[in-house]
BAVEXNU-650179 format. One record per residue (C-alpha): residue number from 1; residue in one letter; x, y, z. Coordinates in steps of 0.001 Angstrom, whole numbers, plus 500000, padded with zeros to 6 digits. Example, Ala and Ser with C-alpha at 12.3 -4.5 7.8 and 13.67 -1.06 7.14 Angstrom:
! BAVEXNU-650179
NODE, resi, resn, u, v, w
NODE, 1, A, 512300, 495500, 507800 .
NODE, 2, S, 513670, 498940, 507140 .
! end
This chain:
! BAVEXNU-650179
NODE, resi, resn, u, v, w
NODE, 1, X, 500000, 500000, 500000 .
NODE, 2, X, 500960, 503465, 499480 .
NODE, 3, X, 502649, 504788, 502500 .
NODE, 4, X, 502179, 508360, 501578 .
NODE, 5, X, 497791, 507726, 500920 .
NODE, 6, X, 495491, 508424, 503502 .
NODE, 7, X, 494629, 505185, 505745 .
NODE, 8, X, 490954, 504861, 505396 .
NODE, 9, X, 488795, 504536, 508788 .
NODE, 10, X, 485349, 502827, 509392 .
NODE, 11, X, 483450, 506226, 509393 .
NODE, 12, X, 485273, 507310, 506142 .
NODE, 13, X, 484633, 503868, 504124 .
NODE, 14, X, 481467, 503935, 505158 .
NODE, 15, X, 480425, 507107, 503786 .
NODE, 16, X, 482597, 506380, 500847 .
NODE, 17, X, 480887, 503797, 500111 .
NODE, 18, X, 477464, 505149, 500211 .
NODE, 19, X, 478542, 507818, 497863 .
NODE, 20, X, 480786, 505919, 495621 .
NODE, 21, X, 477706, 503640, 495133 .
NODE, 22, X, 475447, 506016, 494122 .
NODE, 23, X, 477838, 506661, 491272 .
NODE, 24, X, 478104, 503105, 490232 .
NODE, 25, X, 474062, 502717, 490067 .
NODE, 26, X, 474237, 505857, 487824 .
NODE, 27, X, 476602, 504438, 485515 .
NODE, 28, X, 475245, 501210, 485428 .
NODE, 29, X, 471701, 502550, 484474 .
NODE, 30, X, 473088, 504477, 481770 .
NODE, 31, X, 475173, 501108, 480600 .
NODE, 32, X, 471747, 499532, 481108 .
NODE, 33, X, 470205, 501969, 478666 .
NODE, 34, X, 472851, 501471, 475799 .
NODE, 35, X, 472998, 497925, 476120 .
NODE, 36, X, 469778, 496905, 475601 .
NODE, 37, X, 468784, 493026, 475821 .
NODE, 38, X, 472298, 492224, 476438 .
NODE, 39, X, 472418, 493818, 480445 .
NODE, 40, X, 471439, 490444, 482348 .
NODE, 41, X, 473972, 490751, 484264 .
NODE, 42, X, 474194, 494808, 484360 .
NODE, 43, X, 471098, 493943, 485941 .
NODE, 44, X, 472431, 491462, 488131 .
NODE, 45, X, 475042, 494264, 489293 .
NODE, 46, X, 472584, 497116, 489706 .
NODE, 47, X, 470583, 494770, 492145 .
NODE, 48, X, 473801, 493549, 494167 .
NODE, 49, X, 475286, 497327, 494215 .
NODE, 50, X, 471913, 498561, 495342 .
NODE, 51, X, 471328, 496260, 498612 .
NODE, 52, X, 474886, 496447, 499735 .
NODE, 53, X, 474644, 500133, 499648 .
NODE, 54, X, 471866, 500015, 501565 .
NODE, 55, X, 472969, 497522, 504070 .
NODE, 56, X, 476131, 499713, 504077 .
NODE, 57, X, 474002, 503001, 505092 .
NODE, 58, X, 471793, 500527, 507688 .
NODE, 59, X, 474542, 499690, 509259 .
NODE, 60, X, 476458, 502949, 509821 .
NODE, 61, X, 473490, 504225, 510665 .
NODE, 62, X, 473627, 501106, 513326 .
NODE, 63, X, 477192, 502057, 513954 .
NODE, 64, X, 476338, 505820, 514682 .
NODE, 65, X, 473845, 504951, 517540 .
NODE, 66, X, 476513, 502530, 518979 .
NODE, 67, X, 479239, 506034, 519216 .
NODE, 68, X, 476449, 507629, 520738 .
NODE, 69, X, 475438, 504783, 523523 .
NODE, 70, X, 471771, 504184, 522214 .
NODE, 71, X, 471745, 500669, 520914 .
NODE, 72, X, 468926, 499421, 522197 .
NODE, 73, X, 471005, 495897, 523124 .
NODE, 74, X, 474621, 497709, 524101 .
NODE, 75, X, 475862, 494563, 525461 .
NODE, 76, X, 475076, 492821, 522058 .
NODE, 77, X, 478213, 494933, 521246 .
NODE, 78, X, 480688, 492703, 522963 .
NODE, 79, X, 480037, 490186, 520116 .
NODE, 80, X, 481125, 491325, 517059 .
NODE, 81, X, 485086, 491788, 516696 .
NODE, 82, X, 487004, 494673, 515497 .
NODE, 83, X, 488326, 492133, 512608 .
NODE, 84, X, 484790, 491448, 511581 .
NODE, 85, X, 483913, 494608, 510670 .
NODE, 86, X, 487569, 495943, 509402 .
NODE, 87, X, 487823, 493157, 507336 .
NODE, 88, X, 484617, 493058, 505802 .
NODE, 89, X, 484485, 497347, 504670 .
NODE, 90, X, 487985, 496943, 503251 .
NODE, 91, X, 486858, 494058, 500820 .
NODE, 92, X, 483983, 496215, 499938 .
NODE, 93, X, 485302, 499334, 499110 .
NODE, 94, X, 488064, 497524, 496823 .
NODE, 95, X, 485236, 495485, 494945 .
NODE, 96, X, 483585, 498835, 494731 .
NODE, 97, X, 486342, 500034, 493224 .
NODE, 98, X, 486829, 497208, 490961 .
NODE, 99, X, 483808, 497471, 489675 .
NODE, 100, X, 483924, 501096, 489033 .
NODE, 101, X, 486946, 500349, 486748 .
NODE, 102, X, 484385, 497573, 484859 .
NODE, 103, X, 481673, 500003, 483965 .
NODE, 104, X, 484490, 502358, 482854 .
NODE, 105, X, 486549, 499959, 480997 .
NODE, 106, X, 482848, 498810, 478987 .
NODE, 107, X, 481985, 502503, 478441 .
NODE, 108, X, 485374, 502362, 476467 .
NODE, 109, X, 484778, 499571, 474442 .
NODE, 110, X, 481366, 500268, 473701 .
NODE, 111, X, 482321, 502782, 470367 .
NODE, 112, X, 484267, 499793, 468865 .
NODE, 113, X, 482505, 496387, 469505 .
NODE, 114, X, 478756, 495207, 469871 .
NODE, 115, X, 477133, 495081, 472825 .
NODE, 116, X, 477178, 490919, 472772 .
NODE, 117, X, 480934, 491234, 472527 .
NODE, 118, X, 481602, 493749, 475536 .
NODE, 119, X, 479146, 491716, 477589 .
NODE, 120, X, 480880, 488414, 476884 .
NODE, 121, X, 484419, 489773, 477559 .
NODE, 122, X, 483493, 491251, 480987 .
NODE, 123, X, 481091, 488620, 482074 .
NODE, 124, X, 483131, 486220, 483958 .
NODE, 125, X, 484804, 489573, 485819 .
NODE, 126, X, 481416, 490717, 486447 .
NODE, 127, X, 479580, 487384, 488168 .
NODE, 128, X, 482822, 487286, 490283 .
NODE, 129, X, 482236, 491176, 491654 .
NODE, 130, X, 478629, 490210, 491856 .
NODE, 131, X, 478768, 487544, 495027 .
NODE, 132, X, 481735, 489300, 496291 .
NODE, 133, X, 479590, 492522, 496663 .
NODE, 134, X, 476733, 489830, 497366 .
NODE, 135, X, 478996, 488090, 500402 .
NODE, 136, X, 479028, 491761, 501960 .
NODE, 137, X, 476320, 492323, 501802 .
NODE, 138, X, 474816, 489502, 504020 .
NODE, 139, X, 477807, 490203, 506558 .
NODE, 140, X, 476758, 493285, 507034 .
NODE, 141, X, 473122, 492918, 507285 .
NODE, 142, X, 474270, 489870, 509759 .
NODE, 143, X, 476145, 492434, 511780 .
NODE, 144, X, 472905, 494955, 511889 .
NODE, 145, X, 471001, 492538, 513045 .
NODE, 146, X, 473498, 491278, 515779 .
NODE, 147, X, 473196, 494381, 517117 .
NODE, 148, X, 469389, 495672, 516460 .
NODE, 149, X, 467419, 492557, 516653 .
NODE, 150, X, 464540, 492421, 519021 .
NODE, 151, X, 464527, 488571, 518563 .
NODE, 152, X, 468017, 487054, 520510 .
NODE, 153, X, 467730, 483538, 518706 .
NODE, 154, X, 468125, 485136, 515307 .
NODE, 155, X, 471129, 487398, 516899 .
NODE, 156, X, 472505, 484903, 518136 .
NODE, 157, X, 472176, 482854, 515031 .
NODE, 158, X, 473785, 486166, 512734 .
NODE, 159, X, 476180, 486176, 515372 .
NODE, 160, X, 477312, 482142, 514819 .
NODE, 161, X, 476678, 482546, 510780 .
NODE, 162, X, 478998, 485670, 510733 .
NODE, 163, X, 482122, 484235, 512631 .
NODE, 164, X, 481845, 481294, 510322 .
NODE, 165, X, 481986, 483641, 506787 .
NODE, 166, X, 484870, 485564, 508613 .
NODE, 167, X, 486734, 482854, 508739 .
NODE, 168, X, 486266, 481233, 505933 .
NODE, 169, X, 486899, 484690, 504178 .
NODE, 170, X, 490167, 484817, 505704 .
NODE, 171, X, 491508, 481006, 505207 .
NODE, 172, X, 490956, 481671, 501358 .
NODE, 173, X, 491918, 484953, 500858 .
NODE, 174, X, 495448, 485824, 501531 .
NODE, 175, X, 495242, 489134, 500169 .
NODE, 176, X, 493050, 490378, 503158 .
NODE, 177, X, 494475, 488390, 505486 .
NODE, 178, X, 497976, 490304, 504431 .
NODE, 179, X, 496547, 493426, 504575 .
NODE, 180, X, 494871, 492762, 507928 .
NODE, 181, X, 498625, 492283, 509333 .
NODE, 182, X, 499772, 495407, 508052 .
NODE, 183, X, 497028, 497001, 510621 .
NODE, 184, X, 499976, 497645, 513034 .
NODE, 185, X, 501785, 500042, 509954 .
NODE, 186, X, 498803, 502092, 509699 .
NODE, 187, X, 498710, 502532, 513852 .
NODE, 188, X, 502559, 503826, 513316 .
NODE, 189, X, 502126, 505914, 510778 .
NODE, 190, X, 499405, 508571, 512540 .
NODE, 191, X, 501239, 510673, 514096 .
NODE, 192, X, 500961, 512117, 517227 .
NODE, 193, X, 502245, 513061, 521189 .
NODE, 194, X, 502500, 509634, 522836 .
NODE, 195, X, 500457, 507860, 524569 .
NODE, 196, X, 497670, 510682, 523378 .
NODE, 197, X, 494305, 509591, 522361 .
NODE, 198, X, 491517, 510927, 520179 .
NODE, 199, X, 488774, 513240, 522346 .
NODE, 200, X, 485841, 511435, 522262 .
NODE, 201, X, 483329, 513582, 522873 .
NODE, 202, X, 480083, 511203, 523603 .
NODE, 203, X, 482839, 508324, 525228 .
NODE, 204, X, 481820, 509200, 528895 .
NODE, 205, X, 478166, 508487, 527736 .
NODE, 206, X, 479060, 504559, 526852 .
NODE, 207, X, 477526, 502409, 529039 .
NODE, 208, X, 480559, 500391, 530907 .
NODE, 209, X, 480046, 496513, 530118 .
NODE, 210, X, 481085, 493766, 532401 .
NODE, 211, X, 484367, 492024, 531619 .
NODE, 212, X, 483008, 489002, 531886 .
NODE, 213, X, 479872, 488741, 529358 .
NODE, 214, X, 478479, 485174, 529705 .
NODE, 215, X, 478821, 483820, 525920 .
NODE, 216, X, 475669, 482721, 523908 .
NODE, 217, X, 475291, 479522, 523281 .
NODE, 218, X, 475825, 480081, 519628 .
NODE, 219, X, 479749, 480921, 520343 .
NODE, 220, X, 480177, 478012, 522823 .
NODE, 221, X, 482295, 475900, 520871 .
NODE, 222, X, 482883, 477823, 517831 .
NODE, 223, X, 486157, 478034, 517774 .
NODE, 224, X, 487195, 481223, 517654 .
NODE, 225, X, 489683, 482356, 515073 .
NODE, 226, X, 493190, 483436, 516065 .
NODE, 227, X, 495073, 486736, 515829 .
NODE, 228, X, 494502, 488040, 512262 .
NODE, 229, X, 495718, 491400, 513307 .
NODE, 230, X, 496713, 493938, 515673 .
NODE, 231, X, 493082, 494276, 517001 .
NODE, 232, X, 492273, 490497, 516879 .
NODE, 233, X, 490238, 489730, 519809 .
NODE, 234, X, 488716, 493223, 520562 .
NODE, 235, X, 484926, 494104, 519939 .
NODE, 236, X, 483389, 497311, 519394 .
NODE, 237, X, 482385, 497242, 522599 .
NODE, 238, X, 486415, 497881, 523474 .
NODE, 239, X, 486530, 500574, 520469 .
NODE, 240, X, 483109, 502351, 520085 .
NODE, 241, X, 484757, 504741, 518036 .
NODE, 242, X, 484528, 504123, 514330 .
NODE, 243, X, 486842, 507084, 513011 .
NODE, 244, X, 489573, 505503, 514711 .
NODE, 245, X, 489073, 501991, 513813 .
NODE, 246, X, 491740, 501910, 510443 .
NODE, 247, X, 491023, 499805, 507435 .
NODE, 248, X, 494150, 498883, 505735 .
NODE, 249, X, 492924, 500187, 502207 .
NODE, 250, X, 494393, 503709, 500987 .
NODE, 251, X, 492695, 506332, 499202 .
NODE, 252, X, 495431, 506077, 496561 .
NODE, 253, X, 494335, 502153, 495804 .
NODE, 254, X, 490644, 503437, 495115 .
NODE, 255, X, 488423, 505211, 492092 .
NODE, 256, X, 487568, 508322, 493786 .
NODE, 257, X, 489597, 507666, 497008 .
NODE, 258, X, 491117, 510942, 497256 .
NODE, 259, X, 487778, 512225, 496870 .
NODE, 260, X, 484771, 510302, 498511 .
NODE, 261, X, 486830, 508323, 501491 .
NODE, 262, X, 489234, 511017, 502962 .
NODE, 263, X, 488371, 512504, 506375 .
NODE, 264, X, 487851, 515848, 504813 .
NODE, 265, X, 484696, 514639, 502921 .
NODE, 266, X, 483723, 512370, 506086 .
NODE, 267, X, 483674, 515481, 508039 .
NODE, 268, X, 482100, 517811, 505514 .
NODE, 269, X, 478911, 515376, 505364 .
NODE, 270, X, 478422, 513736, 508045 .
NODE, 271, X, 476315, 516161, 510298 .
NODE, 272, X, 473854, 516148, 507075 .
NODE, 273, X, 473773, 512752, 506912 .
NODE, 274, X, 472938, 512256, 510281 .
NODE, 275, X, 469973, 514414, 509712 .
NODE, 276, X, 468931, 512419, 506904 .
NODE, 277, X, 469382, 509083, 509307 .
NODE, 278, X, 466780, 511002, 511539 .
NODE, 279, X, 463831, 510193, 508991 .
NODE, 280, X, 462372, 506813, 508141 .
NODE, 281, X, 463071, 505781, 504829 .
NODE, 282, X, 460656, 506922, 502054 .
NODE, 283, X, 460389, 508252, 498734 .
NODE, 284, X, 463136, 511004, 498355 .
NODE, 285, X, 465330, 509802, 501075 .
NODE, 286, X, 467840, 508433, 498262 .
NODE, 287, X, 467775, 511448, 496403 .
NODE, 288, X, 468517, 513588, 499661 .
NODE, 289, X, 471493, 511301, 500151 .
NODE, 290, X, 472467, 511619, 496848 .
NODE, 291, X, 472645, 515592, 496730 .
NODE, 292, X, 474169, 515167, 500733 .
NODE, 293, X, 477169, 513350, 499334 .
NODE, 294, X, 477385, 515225, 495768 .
NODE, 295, X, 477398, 518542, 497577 .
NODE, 296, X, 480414, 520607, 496783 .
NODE, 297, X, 483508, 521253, 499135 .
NODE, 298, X, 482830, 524928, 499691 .
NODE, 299, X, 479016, 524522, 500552 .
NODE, 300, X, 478050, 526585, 503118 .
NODE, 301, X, 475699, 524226, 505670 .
NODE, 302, X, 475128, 526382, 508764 .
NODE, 303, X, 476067, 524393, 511473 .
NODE, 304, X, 475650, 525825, 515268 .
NODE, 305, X, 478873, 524863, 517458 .
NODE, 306, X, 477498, 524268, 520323 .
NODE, 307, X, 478209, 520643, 520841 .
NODE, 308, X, 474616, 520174, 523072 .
NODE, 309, X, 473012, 520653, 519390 .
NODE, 310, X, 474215, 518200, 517548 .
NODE, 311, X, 472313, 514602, 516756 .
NODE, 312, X, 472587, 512548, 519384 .
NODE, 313, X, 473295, 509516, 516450 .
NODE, 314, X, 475673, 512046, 514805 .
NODE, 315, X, 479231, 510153, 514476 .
NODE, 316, X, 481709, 511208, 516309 .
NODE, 317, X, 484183, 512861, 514037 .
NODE, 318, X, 487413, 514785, 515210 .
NODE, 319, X, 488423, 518170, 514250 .
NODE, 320, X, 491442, 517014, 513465 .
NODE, 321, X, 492564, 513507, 511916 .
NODE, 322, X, 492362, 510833, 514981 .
NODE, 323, X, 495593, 510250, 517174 .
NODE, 324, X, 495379, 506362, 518699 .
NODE, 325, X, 497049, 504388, 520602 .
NODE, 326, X, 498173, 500933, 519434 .
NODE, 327, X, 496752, 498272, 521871 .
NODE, 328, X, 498590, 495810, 523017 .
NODE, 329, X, 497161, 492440, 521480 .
NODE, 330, X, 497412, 490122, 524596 .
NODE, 331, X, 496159, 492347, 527062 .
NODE, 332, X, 492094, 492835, 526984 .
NODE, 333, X, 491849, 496741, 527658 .
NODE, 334, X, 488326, 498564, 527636 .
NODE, 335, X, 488515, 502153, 525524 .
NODE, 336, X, 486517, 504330, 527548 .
! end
């Protein structure tokens, strides 16, 4: 990875990913348009881009209310890892990306071959992206439901089915599993005074957890994973903070990077968005998101700064880039 790229975070992929996909649904409709009887599986795209974008903005929306101490089951927190959830938004931003280059490599070909051709030479690139973006999106909806569920024997049951595609993610992907290990680069690389930490600003408002949370019976047994990483065996109950949770993707590896998943843009829209999260979904909400994430850099959003005002599901975003301290991986530490 590029050393000298901005280390992506949960909050930023996140909301780089829900504007990111907006883009790929527009060019996919237009690729829809021009390709006529031959978009089977443009259509198959559209569909799988579409529900993982919106199990992406359920579950930050989930995420936000877990910063903010309002889940309505907070102990439910203790049982999904940090790895789960790193792992997971850094596979889905790069298939993003990768299929961002697709629609713009078959916009290129389009002037010089027939639709049949184009189709056929990017179909086998295409079904792959497809259940990769599929595979995400049923972890994450697992991982909303973990932690939102009225019903504890189908959390429970996300909870089991989700450790098990983790795993089985990792043992036969190397490439994440290598880029999960370099999690202890990006922790050296933000500079900062030692020892400091972020200021959270809603942190004293977490409820404190007991140490010892009696496992589900779904876990008992499971046999849990080793260390993949530097944060291997802490939940987000131990690091409620999701601008400080890195995911070892850069800005520079993505389409867009330097432009929907910096910190800068994170910041910019995220009061808005948590405005937006405010309403129940409806007709208009995804064109609201749509202009919230399109908006330009030097829109003017009046924005009171008295911290009392703002969303109690707002995330929690820095005014500067996030200073952290790198845990020590055999030693269980609460982050409060």
């Amino acid at each position: 990875m590029n050393s000298g790229m901005e280390h992506l975070s949960v909050t930023t992929a996140s909301i780089g990913l829900l504007a990111v996909g907006g883009k790929i649904l527009d060019m996919l409709l237009e690729l829809n348009a021009v390709l006529g009887p031959s978009t089977t599986l443009i259509n198959e795209a559209m569909l799988e881009s579409k529900q993982c974008r919106s199990s992406a903005h359920i579950l930050y929306k989930t995420l936000c209310l877990l910063e903010s101490a309002r889940l309505p089951f907070p102990e439910r927190s203790t049982w999904i890892q940090i790895d789960d959830v790193v792992v997971t938004m850094a596979d889905t931003v790069l298939a993003f990306s990768e299929l961002q280059d697709v629609c713009y490599a078959i916009e290129n070909l389009l002037s010089a071959s027939t639709a049949h051709i184009v189709c056929e030479k990017f179909e086998s690139k295409l079904r792959n992206l497809c259940a990769r973006i599929r595979w995400h999106h049923l972890s994450m909806t697992m991982m909303t439901t973990v932690l939102q569920c009225p019903g504890l024997v189908d959390a429970e049951n996300s909870r089991a089915s989700l450790e098990k595609r983790i795993i089985r993610l990792l043992s036969s992907n190397s490439e994440l599993t290598n880029r999960l290990r370099t999690l202890i680069d990006v922790f050296s690389n933000i500079r900062g005074p030692a020892g400091s930490l972020v200021n959270y600003r809603l942190a004293a408002q977490q409820p404190r957890l007991e140490e010892n949370v009696a496992p589900s019976s779904s876990s008992q047994g499971s046999g849990r994973r080793g260390a993949w990483s530097t944060l291997s065996g802490y939940t987000l109950a131990d690091m409620p903070i999701m601008s400080v949770i890195p995911i070892p993707v850069t800005t520079g590896e993505l389409l867009d990077g330097d432009k929907f998943y910096t910190f800068d843009f994170a910041r910019r829209v995220s009061h808005d968005l948590s405005e937006l999260m405010k309403a129940e979904a409806g007709q208009g909400t995804s064109r609201s998101l749509g202009f919230i994430l399109g908006k330009p850099a030097n829109f003017a959003h009046f924005n009171n700064n008295d911290g009392n005002s703002r969303a109690a599901s707002e995330p929690i975003m820095p005014s500067t880039k996030p200073t952290v301290v790198v845990p020590q991986p055999r030693k269980k530490k609460r982050w409060r």
